[in-house]
N, C-alpha and C positions, 0 to 999 in steps of 0.2 A: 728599764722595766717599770721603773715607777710614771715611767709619759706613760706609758701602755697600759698601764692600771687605771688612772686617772680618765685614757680613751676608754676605758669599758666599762669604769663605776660611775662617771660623772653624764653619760648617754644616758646610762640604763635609769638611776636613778629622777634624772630630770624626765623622760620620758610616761616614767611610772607616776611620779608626782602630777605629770603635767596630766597625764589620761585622767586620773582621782580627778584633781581641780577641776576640767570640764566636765567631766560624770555629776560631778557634784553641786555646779554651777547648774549644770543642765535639769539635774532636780530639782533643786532650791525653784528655778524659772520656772519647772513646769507644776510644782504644787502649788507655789504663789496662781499659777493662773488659776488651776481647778480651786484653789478655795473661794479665789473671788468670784467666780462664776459661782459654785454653789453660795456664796453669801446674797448675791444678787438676785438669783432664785430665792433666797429665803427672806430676803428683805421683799422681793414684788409679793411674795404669797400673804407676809403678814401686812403690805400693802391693800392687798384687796379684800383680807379678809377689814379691813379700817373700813374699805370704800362697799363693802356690802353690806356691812351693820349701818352706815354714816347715813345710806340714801333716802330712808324715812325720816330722820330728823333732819336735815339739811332741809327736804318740802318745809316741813313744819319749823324750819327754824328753830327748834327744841334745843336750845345752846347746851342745857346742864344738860343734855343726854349725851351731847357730843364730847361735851368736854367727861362726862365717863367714857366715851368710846379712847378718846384719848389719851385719860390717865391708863388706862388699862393696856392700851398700846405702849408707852412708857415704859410701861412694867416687864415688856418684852428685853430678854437682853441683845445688848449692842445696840439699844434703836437710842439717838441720843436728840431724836426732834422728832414732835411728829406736828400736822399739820391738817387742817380742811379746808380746800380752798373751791370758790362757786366759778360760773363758767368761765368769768371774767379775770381770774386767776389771782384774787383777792383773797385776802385770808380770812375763813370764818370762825375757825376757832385752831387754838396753836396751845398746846404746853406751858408755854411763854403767855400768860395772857395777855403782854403789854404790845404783842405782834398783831393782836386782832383787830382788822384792819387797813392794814399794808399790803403793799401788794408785792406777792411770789415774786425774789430777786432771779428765778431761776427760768427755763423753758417750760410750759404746762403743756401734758401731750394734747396729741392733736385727739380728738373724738375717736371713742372705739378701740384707743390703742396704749396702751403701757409704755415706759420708760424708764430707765435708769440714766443721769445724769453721767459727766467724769468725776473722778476722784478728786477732791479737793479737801484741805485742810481745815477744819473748824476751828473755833475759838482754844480748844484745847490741844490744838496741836495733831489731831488723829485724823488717820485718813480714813474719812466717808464719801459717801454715795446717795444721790435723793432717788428712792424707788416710790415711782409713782403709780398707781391704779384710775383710772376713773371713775366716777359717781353714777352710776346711767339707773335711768328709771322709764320704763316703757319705751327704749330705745332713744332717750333722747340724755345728752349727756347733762351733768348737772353743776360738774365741778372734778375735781379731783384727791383722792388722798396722799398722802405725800407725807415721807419716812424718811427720815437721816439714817444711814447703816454703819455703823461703825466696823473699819477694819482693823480694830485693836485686838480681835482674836488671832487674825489672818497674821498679823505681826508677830506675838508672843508665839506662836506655831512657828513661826518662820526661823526665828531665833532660835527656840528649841533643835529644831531641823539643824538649823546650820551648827549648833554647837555638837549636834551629835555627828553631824559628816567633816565637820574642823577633828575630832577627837580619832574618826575612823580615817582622816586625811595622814594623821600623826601615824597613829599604830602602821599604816599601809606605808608610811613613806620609812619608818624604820626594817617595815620586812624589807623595802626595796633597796635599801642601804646594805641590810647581811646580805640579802640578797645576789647583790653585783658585788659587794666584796668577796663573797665565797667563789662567783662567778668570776670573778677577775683574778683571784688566785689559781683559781683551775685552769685557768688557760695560761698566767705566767708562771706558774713553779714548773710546770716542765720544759718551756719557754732559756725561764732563767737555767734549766739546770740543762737545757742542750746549750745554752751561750757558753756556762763556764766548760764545759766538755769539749766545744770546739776550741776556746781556749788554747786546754789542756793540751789537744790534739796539736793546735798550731805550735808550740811551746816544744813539743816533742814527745809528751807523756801521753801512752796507747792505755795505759791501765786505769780505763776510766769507769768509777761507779756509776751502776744503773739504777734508773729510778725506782724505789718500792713502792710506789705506787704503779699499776699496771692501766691502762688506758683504754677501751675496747672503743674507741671512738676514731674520726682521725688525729690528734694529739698522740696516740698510743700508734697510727700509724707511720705517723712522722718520728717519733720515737724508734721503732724498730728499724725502719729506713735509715735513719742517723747511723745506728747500734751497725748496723749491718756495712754500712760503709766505713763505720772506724774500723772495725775489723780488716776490711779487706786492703784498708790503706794499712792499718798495722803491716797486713800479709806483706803488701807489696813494699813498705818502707822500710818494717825492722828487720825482717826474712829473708835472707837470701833462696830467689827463686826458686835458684838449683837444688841446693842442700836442705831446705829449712832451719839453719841456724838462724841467727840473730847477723844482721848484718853491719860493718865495721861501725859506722855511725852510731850504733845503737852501743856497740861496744865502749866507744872511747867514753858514752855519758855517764853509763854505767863506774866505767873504771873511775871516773873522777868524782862519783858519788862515794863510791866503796873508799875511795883513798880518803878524804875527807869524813868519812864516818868512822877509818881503824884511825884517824889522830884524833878525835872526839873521844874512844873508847880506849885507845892504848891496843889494838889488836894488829895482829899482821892479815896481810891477805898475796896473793901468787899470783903470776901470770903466768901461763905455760903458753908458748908459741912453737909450735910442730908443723912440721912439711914433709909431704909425703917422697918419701925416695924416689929416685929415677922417674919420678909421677910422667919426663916426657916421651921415655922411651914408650910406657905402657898405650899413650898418646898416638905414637908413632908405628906399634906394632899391631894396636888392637883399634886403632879409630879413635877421633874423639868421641861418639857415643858413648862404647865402655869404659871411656876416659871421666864423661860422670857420671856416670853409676860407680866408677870407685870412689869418686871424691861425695856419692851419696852414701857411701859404705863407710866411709872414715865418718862422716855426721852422723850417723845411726852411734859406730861406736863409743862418740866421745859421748850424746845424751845418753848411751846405757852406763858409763863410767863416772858420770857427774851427779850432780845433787841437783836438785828442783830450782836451790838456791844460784847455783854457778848462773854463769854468763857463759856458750860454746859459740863463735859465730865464725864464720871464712871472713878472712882478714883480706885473701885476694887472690886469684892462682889455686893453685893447691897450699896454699897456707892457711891454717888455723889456728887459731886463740882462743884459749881458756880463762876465764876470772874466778880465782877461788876465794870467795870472802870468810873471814873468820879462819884461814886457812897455817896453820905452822909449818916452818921450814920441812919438818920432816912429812907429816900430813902431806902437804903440795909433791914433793919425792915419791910419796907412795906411791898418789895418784897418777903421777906422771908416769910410772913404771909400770903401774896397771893397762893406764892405755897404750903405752908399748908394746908392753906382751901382746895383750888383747889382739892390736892390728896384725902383731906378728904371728898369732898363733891362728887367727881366722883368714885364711885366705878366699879372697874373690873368687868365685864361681865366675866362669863364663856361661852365656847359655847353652854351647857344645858340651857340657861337662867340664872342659879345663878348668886350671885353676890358677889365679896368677897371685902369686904371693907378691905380701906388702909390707912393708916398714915406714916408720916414721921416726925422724929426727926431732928433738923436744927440748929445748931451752926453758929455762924456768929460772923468776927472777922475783923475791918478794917483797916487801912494804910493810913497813920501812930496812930491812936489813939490809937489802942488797942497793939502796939508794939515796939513804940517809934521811936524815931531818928535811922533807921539805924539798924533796927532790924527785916525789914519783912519778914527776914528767920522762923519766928518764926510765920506767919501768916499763914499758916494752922495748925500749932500744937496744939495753940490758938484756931481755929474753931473745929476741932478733940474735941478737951477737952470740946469746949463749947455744942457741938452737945451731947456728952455721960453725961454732967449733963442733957440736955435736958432728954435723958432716965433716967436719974435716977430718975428725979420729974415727970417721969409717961409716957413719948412718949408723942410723938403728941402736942411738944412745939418749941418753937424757943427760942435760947439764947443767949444773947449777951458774947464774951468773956474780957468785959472792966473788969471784977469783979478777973479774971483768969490770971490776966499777969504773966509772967516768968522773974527772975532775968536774964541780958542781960547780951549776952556772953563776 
């Protein structure tokens, strides 16, 4: 049961984990894109807004104008360069004043058209971007402006981001965990508790507890299908077909439970062993049909003559056996004289009306008195013996076997 656990908590969980992870991955990816694109938008805007104020002073060469267009650009945040540069892609005024006059390490766009360079690392380690504008005056271009864009927002966002879907990866991956364990025990406790019931069943023992929990799924129909087939193996294994007693098998496990629980507690317990008189004549006169219907008539009377607790089951033939646990010498006597009477005072009905009277012969043999210390292997053999003197002094007696003991093995 625990491989079987592990097959449905260590799926479910990895599966759950794994879904989060790519969800998660797959945000991280697609907000990294949309900031950069809107950073990109935002660096070209404040790009052109440099390249619309710059284009008068660039004519005029008006440096200190530019270089306020510049500081003012600066002051923009994330912009970590800014730049002016003439057709030739020469720098005319830069941030940096010691850049002015170098020439743009970078691509200048072509006339007419805007640019965003790739992401590369600056001197401080941040990933930027050069968004370029150009200079144009009367259609003719002049130069271009040119903006460092820093994605050190895009970062700190990113981390933010991932530390809150790491946090929601945790909490998600713990529900997944009860989760498949609650799911993994809903499927093995009733699992585990038809294993040990088949068990029980293989073993011999029909008196199997049923689950308190109730199932309205298939588990609960599998459940009832189990339930319904112990049953009907009980029917056919401990039952004899004919009678519905308890059949020999069931008998002898029983009697060596009983016997081993009155040396535990110091108690006696009885066998009575009974066989129905002349059972073959009635056989031979009336068919064997009515043949069992009487021997359903002697099991009707022994379960109205016994206790819930007894064991009554056909031993084979028209023979029967009784287990009376907790039972005394004189108690077992009683009962056996009871069902004596009983068979002999209720006679069989025919379906004509007739009536065919019955008797039974009754041996009865107890534990430990009539077998000694450690010797109730011998307590049917003892009832057997006592039951056939019963016939011999004429049927339709009860015998005790204290008279009949056997030399112990």
């Amino acid at each position: 049961m625990r491989t079987l656990k592990a097959k449905i908590i260590l799926p479910v969980i990895v599966l759950v984990v794994g879904v989060q992870l790519a969800t998660g991955l797959f945000i991280v990816f697609r907000v990294r894109e949309a900031l950069h694109q809107e950073n990109h938008r935002h660096g070209l805007a404040v790009a052109y807004d440099l390249a619309h104020v710059c284009a008068r002073s660039l004519i005029s060469r008006d440096l200190a104008e530019l270089r306020n267009f510049i500081r003012y650009t600066m002051a923009q945040e994330y912009v970590t360069q800014a730049m002016v540069v003439d057709d030739d892609c020469r720098i005319v005024m830069h941030n940096n004043l010691a850049k002015i006059g170098e020439q743009y390490a970078g691509t200048c766009p072509e006339p007419g058209e805007s640019l965003v360079s790739e992401h590369y690392r600056n001197a401080a380690g941040e990933t930027v971007v050069d968004a370029m504008a150009p200079i144009e005056s009367a259609g003719v271009q002049l130069g271009a402006a040119i903006l460092s864009y820093s994605h050190i927002g895009i970062e700190n966002e990113i981390k933010l981001l991932t530390r809150k879907i790491a946090l929601i990866l945790c909490l998600g991956s713990g529900v997944a965990c009860l989760f498949a364990i609650l799911l993994a025990e809903y499927i093995v406790r009733p699992i585990r508790h038809l294993s040990r019931a088949a068990e029980e069943l293989g073993s011999g023992h029909f008196n199997i507890k049923k689950m308190e929990t109730q199932y309205s799924d298939e588990i609960g129909e599998l459940a009832r299908s189990f339930y319904e087939m112990a049953d009907k193996l009980e029917a056919e294994v401990c039952h004899d077909s004919l009678t519905g007693l308890f059949t020999r098998n069931v008998f002898q496990t029983r009697l060596a439970e009983e016997c081993a629980r009155s040396q535990r507690h110091n108690s006696s317990l009885a066998v009575l062993m009974l066989d129905v008189d002349h059972f073959k004549k009635v056989n031979d006169t009336h068919g064997h049909g009515i043949g069992d219907e009487v021997l359903r008539h002697i099991a009707a009377t022994l379960n109205g003559q016994t206790r819930s607790s007894d064991c009554s089951a056909r031993y084979g033939g028209e023979e029967f056996v009784v287990l009376l646990p907790d039972t005394s010498p004189a108690a077992a006597l009683h009962v056996a004289e009871k069902i004596r009477s009983t068979v002999e005072a209720d006679c069989f009905r025919l379906p004509d009306g007739g009536t065919i009277p019955l008797t039974v012969s009754i041996g009865v043999a107890l534990f430990p008195e009539d077998t000694g210390d450690y010797a109730w292997l011998w307590l049917v053999e003892l009832a057997d013996q006592a039951m056939y003197e019963a016939k011999k002094s004429g049927r339709n007696a009860v015998v005790r076997a204290n008279s009949l003991k056997r030399a112990e093995p």
